[in-house]
Each structure stands twice: as structure tokens, then as C-alpha cells.
N, C-alpha and C positions, 0 to 999 in steps of 0.2 A: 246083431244087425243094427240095433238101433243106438247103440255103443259107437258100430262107425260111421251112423250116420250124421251123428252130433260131432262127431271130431271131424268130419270132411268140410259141415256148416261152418264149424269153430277154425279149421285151417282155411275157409273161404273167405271167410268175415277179417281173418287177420290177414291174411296176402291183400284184400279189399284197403285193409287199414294202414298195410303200410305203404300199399302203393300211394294213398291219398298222401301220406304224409311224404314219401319221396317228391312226390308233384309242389306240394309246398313247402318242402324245402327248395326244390328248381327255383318255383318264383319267386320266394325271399333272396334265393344268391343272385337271379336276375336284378330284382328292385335293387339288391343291396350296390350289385357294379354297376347299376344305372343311375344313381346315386352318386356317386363316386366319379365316374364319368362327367356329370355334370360340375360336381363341387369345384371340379380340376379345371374344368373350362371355365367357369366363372375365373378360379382363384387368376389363370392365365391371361385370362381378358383385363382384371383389373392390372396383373403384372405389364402387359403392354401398354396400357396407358401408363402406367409410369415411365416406363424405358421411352418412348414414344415422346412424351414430355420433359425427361430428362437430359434427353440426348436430340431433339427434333427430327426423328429416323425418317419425316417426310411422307407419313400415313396420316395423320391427324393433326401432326405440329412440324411444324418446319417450311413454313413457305413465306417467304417476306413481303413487305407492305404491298409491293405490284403483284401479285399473284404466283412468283415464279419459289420452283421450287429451290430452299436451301437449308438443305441437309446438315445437321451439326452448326448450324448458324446460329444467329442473333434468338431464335426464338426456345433455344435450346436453354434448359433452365439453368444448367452449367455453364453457362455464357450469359446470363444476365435476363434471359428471357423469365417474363411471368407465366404461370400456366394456367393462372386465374381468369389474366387480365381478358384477355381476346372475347371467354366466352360470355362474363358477365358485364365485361362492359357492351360489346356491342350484340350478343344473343341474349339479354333481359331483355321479359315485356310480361305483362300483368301487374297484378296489386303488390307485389314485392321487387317492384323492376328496382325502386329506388334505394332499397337496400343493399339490394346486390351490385348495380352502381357503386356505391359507397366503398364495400370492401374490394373490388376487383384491382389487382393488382397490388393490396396490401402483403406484405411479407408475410408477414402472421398465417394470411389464408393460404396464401401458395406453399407453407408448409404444412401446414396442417394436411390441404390436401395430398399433396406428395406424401407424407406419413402415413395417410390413411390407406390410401391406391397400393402403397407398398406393404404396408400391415397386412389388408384386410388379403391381400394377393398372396402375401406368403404363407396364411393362415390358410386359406384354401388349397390352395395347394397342395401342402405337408400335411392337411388335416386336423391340426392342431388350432387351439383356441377357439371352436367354432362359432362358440355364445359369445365372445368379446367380438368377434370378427361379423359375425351379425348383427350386431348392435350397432357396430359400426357403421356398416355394411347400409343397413336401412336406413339411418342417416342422414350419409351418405345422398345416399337413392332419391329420400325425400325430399332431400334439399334439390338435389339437381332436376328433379321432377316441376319443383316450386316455382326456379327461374324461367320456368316459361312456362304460363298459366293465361288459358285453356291450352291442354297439349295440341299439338298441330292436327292429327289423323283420331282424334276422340276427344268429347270433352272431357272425360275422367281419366280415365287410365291408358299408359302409355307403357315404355320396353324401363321405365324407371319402378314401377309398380312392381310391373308383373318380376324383376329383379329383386323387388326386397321381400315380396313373397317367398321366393327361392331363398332367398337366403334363411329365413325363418325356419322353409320345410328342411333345408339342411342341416342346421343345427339340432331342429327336434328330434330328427333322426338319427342320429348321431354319424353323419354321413361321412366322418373322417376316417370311420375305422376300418373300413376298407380300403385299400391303397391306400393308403395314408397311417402318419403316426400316433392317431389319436388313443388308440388302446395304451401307449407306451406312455402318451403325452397325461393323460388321464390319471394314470399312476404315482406319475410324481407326488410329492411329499406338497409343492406349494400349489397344485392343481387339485388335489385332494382336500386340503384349507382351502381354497378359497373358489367355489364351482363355477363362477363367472368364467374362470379362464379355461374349462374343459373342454 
């Protein structure tokens, strides 16, 4: 009797222990696609600013000096438009207004940033390169935080912050390898040398 009463304890304790561990596995595969979910919307977000700015699709970029909208115009950067110029020349203000004066509308910077919005958006995306794409990414974030100092709705922190926070939590996580290539990407031979680009 006392034989089965220790195996009923011992098949209670273990039904107990796997159900625990069934539950947390649930909520690692929840975190992990919610994760994932996010990575994919940033990566999308930045990919729209650039198409948006490449093309002036008439969401953010594409309205001419009078107000009115044009679409595939002048302000399209394939047509000559800068994707610098507009924000830092006339949305600077704080202690670095005059820097960012300076460069807005330089070549150098309107690719740079075109580079990065495209980089850092196909990285996300595909899941691939997350620590370069973070790096980036914050950046990025901190510069565009910078040009307008105090932010408008907080003195400290703003939707530029709380972005290169996320992009941190994403990389640390390895949030590519869900939906995404990063298990594949991580394997390679020159991602393997050299861990920046995992």
C-alpha cells in the first residue's frame, strides 16, 4: 500500500511538473512571436520611410512648397529632392539646432540616412544582422531625438527613446529567429568570425 502510494505522489509531482513546464513553454513561444511581431514592424516602419522618401508616396514626403500634394515629385529623392533637408533645416530647435542646420541637405547625410532606414529595415525584417542593425538603429534614434531638444510632449523621453530601447531588447533576444533568418544567418562562416553582424 505504501509502494502505491509513493508512485501515485511521484506520478502527481510529475504530471504537476510537466504541466508547469508545458505552461512555460506556452509563454516563451508567446514572448518569442511577440518578439518577432514587433522586430517585423519596426523593420517595416523604417522600410516605409525610406520608400516614402525615395519615391515621395505623399505620407510623410511628397507635398510641394504650397502645401499641396505631389506625389513622385520634386521632393522625391530620385528626382533631386533631399530627405534631410526639410526636417533639419526647418524642424531643428535646441542646443544642437545649429548643427543640424549645417548638414541638412548635404549629400553625404541624405545618404547616409537613406542607407541606414534601408539597412536597418531590411535587417529587421529578414531577422538578420540584429546587433549591427541596433547599433545602428539607436543611432539613428538618438540623433533624431537630439534635433529637437526638449521633446515636444516630455522633457526627457520621447517615441525616439522608447525605439532604441526596443531595438536593444531585440537584439539581446535574439528576436530574429523566429520568423526570420537569423538562426540560418548566425551560421554562416563570416557571421560566426565576426559576432557584430549576428
Amino acid at each position: 500500500m505504501t509502494t502505491m502510494h509513493h508512485t501515485l505522489r511521484n506520478l502527481h509531482h510529475t504530471s504537476h511538473r510537466d504541466a508547469e513546464t508545458s505552461a512555460e513553454a506556452v509563454h516563451v513561444g508567446i514572448a518569442e512571436r511577440s518578439l518577432a511581431l514587433l522586430r517585423i514592424g519596426f523593420g517595416l516602419t523604417f522600410l516605409w520611410a525610406f520608400f516614402d522618401k525615395l519615391l515621395a508616396l505623399g505620407f510623410h514626403t511628397g507635398y510641394a512648397q504650397d502645401g499641396t500634394l505631389d506625389r513622385f515629385g520634386d521632393a522625391a529623392w530620385i528626382n533631386g529632392g533631399s530627405p534631410t533637408m526639410g526636417f533639419l533645416k526647418f524642424g531643428a530647435d535646441g542646443p544642437f539646432a545649429s548643427f543640424y542646420h549645417s548638414i541638412a541637405g548635404a549629400a553625404w547625410a541624405d545618404w547616409l540616412f537613406m542607407l541606414a532606414l534601408l539597412g536597418i529595415g531590411l535587417a529587421l525584417t529578414l531577422g538578420i544582422g540584429m546587433r549591427a542593425a541596433a547599433a545602428a538603429g539607436v543611432v539613428l534614434y538618438l540623433m533624431m531625438w537630439s534635433v529637437v531638444l526638449p521633446p515636444e510632449n516630455n522633457p526627457v523621453i520621447d517615441d525616439h527613446i522608447l525605439g532604441a530601447i526596443t531595438l536593444v531588447v531585440l537584439a539581446a533576444t535574439s528576436a530574429g529567429n523566429t520568423w526570420g533568418l537569423g538562426r540560418i544567418w548566425s551560421r554562416t562562416k563570416v557571421v560566426e568570425e565576426h559576432g557584430i553582424l549576428r
